[in-house]
N, CA, C, O and CB atoms as a CASP TS submission, in Angstrom:
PFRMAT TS
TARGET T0000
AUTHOR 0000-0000-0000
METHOD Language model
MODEL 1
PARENT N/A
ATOM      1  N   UNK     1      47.328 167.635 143.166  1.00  0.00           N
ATOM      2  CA  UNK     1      47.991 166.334 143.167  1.00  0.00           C
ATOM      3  C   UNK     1      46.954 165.260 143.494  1.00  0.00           C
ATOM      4  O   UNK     1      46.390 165.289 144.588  1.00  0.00           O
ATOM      5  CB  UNK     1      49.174 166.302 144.191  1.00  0.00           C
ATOM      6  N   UNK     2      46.771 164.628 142.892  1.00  0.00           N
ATOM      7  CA  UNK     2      45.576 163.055 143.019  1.00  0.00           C
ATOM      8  C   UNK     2      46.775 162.426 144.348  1.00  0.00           C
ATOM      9  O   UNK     2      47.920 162.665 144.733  1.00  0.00           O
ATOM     10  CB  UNK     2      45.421 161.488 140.835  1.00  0.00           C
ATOM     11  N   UNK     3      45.401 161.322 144.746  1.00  0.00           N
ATOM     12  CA  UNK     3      45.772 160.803 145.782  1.00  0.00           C
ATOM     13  C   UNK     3      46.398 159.501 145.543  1.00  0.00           C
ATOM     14  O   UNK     3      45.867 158.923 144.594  1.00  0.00           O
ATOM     15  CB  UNK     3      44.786 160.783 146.592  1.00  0.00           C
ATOM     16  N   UNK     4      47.409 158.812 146.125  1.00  0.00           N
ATOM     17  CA  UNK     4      48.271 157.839 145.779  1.00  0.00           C
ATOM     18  C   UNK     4      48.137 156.458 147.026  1.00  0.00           C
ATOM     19  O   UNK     4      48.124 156.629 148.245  1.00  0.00           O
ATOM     20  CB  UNK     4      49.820 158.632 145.679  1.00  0.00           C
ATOM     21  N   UNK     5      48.063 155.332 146.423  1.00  0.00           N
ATOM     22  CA  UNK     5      48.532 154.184 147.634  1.00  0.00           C
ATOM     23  C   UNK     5      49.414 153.329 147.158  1.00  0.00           C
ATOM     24  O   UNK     5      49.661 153.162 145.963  1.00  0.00           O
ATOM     25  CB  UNK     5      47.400 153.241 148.224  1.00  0.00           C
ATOM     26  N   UNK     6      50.116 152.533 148.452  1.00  0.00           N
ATOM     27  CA  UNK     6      51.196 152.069 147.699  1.00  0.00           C
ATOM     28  C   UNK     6      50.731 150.645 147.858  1.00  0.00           C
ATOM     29  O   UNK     6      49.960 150.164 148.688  1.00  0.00           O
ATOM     30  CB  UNK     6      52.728 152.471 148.209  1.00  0.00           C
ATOM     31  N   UNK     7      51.454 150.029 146.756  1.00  0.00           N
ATOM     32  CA  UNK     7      51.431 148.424 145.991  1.00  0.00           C
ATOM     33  C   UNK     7      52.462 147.635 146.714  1.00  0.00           C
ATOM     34  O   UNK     7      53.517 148.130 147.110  1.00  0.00           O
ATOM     35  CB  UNK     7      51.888 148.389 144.189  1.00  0.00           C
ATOM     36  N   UNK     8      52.091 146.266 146.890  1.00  0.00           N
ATOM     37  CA  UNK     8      53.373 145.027 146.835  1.00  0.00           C
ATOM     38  C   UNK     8      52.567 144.115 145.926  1.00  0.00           C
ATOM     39  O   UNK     8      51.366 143.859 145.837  1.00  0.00           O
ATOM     40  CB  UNK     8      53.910 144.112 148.560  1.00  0.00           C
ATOM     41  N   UNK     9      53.992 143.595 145.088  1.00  0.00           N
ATOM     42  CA  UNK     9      52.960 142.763 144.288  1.00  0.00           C
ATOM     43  C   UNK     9      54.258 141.566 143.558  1.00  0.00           C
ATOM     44  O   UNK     9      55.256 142.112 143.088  1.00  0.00           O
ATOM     45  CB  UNK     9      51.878 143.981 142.880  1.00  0.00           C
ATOM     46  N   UNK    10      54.218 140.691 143.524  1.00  0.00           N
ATOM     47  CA  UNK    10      54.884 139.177 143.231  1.00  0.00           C
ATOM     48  C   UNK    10      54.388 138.348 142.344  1.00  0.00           C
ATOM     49  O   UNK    10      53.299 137.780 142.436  1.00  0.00           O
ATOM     50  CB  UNK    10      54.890 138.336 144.304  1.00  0.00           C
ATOM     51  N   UNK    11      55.453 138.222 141.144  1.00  0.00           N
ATOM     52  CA  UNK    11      55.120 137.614 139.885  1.00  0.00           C
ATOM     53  C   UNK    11      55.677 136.556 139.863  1.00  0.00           C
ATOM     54  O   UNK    11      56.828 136.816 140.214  1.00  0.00           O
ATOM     55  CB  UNK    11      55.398 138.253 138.780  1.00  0.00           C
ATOM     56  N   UNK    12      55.598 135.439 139.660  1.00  0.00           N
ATOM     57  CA  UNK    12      56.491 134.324 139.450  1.00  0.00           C
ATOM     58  C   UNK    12      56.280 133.537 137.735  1.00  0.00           C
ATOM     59  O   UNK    12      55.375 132.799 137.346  1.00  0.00           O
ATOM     60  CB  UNK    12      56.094 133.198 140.805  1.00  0.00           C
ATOM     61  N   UNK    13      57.386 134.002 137.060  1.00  0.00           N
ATOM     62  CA  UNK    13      57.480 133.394 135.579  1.00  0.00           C
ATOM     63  C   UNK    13      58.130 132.075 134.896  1.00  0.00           C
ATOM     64  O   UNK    13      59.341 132.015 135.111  1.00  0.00           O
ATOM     65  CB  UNK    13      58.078 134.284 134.948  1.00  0.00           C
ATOM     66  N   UNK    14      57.759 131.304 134.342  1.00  0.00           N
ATOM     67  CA  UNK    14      58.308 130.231 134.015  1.00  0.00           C
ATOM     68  C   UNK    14      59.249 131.278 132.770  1.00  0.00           C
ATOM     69  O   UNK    14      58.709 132.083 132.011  1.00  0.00           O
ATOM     70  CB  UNK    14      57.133 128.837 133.580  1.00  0.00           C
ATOM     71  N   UNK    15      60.852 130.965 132.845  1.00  0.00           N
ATOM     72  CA  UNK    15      61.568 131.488 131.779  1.00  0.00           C
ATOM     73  C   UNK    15      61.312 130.599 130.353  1.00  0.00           C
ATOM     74  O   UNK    15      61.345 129.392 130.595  1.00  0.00           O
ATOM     75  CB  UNK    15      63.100 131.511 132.237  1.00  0.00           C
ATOM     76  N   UNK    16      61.087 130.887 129.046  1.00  0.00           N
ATOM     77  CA  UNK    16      61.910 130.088 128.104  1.00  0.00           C
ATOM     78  C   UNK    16      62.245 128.844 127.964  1.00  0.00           C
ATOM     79  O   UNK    16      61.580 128.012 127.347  1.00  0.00           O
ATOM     80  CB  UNK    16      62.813 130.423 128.086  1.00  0.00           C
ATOM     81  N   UNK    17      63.843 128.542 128.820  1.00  0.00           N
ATOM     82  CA  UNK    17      64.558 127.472 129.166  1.00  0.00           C
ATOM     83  C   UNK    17      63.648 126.720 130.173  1.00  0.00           C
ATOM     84  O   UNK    17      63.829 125.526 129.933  1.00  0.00           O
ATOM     85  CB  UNK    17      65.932 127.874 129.698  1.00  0.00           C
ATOM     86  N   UNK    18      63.122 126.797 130.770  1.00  0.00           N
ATOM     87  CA  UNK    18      62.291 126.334 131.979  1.00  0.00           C
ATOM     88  C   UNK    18      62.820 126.865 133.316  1.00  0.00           C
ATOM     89  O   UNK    18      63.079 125.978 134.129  1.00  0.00           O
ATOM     90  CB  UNK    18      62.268 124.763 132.057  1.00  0.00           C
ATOM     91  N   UNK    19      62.995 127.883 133.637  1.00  0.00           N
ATOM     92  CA  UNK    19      63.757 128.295 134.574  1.00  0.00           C
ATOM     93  C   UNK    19      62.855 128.684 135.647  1.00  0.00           C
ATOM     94  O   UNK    19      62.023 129.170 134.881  1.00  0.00           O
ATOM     95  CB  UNK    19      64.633 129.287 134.138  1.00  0.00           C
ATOM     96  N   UNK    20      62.341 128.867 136.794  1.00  0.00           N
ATOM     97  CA  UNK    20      61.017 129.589 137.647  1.00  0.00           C
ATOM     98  C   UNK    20      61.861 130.741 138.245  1.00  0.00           C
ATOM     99  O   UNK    20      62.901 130.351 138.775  1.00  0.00           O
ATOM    100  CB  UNK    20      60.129 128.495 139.053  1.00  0.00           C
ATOM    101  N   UNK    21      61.613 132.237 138.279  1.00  0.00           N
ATOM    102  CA  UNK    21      62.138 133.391 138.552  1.00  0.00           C
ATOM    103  C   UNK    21      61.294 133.975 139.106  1.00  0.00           C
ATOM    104  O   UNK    21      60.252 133.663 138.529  1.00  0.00           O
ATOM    105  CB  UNK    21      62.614 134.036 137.661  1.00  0.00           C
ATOM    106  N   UNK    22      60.968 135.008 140.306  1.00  0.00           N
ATOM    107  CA  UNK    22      60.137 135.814 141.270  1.00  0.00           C
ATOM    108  C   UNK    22      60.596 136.879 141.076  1.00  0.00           C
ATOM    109  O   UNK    22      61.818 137.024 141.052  1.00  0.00           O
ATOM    110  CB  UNK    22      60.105 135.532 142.653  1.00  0.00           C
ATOM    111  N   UNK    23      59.717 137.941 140.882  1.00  0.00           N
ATOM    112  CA  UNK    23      59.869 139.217 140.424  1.00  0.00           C
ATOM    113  C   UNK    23      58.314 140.360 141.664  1.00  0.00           C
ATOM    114  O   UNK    23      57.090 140.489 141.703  1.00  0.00           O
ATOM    115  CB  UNK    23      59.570 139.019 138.235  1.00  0.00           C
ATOM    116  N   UNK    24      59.278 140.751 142.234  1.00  0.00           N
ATOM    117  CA  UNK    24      58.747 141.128 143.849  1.00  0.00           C
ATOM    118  C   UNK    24      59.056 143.270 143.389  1.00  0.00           C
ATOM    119  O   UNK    24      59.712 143.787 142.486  1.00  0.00           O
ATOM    120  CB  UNK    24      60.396 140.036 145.745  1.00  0.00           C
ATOM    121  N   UNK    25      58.401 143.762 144.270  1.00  0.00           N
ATOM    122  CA  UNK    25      58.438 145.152 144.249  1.00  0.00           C
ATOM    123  C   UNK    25      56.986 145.525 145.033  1.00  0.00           C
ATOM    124  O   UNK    25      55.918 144.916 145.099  1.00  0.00           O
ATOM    125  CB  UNK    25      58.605 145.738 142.629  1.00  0.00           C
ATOM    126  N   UNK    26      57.545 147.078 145.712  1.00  0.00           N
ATOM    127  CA  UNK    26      56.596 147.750 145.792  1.00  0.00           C
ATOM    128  C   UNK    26      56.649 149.166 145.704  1.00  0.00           C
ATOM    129  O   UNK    26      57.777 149.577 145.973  1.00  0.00           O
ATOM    130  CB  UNK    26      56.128 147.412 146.688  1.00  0.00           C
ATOM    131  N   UNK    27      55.758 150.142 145.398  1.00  0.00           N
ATOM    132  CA  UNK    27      55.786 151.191 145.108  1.00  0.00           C
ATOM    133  C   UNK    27      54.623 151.391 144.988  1.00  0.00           C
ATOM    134  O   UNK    27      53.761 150.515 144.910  1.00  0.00           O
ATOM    135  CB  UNK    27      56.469 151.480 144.294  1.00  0.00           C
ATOM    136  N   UNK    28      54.358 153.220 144.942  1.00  0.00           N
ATOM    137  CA  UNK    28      53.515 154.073 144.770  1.00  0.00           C
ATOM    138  C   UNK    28      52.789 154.210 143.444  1.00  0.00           C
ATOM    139  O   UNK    28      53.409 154.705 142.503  1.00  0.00           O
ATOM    140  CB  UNK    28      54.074 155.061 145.095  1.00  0.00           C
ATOM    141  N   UNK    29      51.424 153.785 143.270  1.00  0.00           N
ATOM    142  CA  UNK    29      50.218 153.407 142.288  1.00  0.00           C
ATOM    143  C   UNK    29      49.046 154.479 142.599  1.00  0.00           C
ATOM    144  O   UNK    29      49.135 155.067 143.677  1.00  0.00           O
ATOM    145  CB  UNK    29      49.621 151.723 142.573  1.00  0.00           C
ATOM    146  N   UNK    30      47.993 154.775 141.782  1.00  0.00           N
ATOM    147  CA  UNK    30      46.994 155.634 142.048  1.00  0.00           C
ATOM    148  C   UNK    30      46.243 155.220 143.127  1.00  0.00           C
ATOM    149  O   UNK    30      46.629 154.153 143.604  1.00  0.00           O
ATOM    150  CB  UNK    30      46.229 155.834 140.999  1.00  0.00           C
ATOM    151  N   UNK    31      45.328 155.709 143.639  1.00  0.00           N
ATOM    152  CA  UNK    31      44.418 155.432 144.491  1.00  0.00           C
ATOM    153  C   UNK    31      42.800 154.614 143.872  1.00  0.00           C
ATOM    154  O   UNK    31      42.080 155.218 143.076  1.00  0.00           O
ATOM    155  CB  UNK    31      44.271 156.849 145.137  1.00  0.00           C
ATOM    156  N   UNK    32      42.592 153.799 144.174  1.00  0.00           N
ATOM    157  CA  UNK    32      41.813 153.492 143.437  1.00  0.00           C
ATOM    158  C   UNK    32      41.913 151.983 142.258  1.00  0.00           C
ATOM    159  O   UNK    32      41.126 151.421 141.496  1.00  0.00           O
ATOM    160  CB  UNK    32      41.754 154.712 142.954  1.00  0.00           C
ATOM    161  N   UNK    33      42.836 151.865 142.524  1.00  0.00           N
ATOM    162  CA  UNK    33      43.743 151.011 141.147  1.00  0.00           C
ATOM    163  C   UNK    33      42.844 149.628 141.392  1.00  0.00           C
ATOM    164  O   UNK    33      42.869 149.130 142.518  1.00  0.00           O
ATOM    165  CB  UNK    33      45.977 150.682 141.411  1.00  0.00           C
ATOM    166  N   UNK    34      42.241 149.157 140.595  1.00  0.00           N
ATOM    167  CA  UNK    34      41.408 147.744 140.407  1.00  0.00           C
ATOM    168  C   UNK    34      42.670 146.239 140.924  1.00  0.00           C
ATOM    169  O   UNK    34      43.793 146.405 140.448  1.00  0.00           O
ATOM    170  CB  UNK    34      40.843 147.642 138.252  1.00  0.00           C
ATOM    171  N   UNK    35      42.539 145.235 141.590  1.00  0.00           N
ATOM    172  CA  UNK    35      43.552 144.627 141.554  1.00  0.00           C
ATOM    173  C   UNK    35      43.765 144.362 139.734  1.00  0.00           C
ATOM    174  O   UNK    35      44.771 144.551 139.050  1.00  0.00           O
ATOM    175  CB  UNK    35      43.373 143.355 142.600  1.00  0.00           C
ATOM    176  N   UNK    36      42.599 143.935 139.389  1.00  0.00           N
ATOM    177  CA  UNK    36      42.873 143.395 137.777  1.00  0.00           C
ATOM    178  C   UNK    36      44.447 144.301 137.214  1.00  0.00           C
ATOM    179  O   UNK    36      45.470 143.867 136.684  1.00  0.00           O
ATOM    180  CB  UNK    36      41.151 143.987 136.527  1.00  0.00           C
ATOM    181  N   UNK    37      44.009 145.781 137.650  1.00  0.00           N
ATOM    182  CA  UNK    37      44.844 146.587 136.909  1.00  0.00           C
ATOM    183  C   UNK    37      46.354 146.281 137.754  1.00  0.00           C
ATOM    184  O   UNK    37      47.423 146.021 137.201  1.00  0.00           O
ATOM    185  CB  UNK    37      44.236 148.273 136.888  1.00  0.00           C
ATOM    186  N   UNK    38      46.140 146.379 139.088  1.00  0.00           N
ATOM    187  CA  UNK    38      47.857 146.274 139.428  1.00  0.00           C
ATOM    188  C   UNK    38      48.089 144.989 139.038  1.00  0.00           C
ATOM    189  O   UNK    38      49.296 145.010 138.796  1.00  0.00           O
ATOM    190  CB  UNK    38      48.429 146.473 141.105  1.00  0.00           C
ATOM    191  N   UNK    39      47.704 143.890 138.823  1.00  0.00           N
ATOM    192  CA  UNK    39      48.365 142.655 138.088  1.00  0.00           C
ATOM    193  C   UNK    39      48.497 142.522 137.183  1.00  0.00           C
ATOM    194  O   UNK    39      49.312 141.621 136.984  1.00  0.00           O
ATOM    195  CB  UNK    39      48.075 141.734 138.115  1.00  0.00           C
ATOM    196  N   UNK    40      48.155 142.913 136.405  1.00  0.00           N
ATOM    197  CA  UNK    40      48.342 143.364 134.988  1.00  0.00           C
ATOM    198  C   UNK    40      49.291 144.185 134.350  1.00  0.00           C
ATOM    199  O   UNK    40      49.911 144.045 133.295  1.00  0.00           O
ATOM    200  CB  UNK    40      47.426 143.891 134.690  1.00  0.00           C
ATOM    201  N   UNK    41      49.278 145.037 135.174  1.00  0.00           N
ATOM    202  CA  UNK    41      50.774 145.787 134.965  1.00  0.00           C
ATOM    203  C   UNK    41      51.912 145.188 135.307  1.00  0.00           C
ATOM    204  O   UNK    41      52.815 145.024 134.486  1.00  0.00           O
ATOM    205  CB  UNK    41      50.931 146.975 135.681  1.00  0.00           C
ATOM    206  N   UNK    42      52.016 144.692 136.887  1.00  0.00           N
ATOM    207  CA  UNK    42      53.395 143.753 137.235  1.00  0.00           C
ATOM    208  C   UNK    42      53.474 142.598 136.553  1.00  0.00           C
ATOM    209  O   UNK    42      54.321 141.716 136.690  1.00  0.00           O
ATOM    210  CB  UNK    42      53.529 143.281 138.688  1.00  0.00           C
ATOM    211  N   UNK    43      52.602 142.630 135.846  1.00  0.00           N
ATOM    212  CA  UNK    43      52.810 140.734 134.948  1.00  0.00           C
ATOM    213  C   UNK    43      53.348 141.136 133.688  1.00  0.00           C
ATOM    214  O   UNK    43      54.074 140.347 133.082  1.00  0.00           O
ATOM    215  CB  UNK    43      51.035 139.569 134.476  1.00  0.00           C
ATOM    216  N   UNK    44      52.998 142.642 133.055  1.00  0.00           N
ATOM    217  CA  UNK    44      53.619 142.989 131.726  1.00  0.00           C
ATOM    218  C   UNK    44      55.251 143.471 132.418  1.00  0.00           C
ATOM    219  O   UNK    44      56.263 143.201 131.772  1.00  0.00           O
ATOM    220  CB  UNK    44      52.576 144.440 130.752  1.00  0.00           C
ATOM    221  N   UNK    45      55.331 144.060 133.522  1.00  0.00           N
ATOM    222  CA  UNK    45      56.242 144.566 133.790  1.00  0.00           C
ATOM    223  C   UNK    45      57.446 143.415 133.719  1.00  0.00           C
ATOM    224  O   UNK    45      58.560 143.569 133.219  1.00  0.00           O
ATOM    225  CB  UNK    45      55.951 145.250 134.946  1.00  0.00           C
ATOM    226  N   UNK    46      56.935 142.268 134.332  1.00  0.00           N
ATOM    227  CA  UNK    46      57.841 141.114 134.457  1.00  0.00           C
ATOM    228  C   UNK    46      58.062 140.448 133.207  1.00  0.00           C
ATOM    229  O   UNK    46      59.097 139.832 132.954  1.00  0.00           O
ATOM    230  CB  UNK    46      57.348 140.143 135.407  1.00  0.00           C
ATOM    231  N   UNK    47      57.149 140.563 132.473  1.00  0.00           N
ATOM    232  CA  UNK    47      57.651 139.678 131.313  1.00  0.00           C
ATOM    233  C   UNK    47      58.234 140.399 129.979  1.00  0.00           C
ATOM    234  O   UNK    47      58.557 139.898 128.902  1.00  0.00           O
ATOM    235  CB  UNK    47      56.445 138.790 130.864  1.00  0.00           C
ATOM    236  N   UNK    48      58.261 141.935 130.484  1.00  0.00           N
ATOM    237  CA  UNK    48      59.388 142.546 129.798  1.00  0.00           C
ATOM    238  C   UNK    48      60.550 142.564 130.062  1.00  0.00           C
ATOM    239  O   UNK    48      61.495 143.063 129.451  1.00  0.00           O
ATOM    240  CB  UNK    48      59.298 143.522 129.667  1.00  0.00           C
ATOM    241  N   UNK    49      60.480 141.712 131.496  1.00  0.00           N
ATOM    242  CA  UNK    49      62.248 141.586 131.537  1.00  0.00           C
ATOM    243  C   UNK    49      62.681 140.162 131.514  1.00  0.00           C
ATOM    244  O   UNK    49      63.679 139.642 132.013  1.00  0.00           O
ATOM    245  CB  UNK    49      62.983 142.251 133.008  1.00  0.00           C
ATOM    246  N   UNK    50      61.615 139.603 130.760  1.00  0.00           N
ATOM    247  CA  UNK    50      62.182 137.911 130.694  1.00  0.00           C
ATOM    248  C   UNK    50      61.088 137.545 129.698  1.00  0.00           C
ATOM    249  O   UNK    50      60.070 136.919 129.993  1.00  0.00           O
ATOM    250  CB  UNK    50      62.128 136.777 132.395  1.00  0.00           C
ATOM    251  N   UNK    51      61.488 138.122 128.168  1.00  0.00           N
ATOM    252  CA  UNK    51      60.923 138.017 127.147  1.00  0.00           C
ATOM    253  C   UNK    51      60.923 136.251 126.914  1.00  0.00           C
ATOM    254  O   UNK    51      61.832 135.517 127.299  1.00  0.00           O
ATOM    255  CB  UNK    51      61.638 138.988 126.113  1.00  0.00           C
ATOM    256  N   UNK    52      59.770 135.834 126.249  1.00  0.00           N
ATOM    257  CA  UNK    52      59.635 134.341 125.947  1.00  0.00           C
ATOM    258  C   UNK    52      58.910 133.715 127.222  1.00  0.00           C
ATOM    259  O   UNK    52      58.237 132.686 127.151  1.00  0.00           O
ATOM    260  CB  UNK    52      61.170 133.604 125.668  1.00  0.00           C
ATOM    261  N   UNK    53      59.121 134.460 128.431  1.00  0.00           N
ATOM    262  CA  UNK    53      58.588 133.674 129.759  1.00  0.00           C
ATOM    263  C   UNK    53      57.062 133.665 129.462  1.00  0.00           C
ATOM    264  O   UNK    53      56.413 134.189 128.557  1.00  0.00           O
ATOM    265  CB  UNK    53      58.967 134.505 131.371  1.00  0.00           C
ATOM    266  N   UNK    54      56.652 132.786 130.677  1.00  0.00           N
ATOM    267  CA  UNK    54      55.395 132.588 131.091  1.00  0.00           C
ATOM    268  C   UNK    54      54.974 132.914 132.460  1.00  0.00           C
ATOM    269  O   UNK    54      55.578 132.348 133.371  1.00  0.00           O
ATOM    270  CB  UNK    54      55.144 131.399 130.873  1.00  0.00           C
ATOM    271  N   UNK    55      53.636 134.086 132.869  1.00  0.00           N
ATOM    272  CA  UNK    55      53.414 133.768 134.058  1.00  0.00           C
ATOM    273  C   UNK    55      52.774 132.828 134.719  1.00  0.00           C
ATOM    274  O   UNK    55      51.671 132.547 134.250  1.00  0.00           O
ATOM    275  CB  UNK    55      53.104 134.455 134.373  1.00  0.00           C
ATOM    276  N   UNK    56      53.153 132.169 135.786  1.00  0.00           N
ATOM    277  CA  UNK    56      53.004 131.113 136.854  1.00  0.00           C
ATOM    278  C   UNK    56      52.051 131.633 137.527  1.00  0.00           C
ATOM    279  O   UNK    56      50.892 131.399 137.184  1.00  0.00           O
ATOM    280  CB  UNK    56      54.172 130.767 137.728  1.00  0.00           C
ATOM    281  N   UNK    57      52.378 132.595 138.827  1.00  0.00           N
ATOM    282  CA  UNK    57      51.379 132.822 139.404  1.00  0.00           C
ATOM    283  C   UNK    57      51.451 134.444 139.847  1.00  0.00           C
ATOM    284  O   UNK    57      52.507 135.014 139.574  1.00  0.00           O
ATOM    285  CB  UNK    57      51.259 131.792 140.445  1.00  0.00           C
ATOM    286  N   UNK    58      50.535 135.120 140.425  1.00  0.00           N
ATOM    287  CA  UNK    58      51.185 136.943 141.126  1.00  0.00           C
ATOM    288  C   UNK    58      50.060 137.180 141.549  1.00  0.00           C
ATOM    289  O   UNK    58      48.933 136.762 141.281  1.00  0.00           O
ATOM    290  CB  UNK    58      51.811 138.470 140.012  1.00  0.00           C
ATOM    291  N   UNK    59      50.451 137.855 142.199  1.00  0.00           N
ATOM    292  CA  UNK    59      49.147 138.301 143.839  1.00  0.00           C
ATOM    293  C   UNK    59      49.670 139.825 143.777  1.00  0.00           C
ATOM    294  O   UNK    59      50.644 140.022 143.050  1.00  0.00           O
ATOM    295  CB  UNK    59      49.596 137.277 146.098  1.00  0.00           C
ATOM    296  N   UNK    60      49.159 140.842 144.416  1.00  0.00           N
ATOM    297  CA  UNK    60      48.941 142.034 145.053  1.00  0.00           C
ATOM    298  C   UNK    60      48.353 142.485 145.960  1.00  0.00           C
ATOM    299  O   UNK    60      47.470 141.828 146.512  1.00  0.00           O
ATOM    300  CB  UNK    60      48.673 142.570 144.573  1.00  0.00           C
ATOM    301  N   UNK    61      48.640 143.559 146.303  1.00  0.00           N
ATOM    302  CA  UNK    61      48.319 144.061 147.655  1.00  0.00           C
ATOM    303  C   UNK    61      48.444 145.653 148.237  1.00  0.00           C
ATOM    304  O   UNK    61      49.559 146.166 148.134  1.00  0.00           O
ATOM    305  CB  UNK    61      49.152 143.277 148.443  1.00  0.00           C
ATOM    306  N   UNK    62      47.752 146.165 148.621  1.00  0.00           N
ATOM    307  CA  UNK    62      47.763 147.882 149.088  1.00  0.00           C
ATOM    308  C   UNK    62      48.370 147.465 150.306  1.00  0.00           C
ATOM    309  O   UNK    62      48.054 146.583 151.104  1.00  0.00           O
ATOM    310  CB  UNK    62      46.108 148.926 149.304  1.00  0.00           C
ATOM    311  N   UNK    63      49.354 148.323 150.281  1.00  0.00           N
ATOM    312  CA  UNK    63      50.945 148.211 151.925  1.00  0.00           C
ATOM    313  C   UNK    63      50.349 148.789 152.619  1.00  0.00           C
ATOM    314  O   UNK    63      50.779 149.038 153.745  1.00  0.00           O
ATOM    315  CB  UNK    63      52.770 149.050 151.988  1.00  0.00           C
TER
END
């Protein structure tokens, strides 16, 4: 089993309509994970659930 650390990480998207929405989580990521890479993922993650949006701003962090 590879070794695991866990993520918090906060997206904030401009919707479409102009709407501003925060999209927050944390969970278990590889060990090792580049920030580039965990923001990158929670920014695709978020804007698959608010197709047309834009990201604003998102930070990360090992818990």
């Amino acid at each position: 089993m590879s070794a695991s650390n866990r993520y918090e990480t906060e997206v904030e998207l401009q919707t479409a309509d102009g709407q501003h929405v925060t999209y927050s989580g944390d969970g278990v990521g590889p060990e090792g994970m580049s920030g580039d890479q965990l923001l990158d993922s929670a920014e695709a993650a978020a804007l698959a659930a608010e197709p047309g949006a834009t990201v604003v701003s998102s930070r990360a962090r090992t818990a």
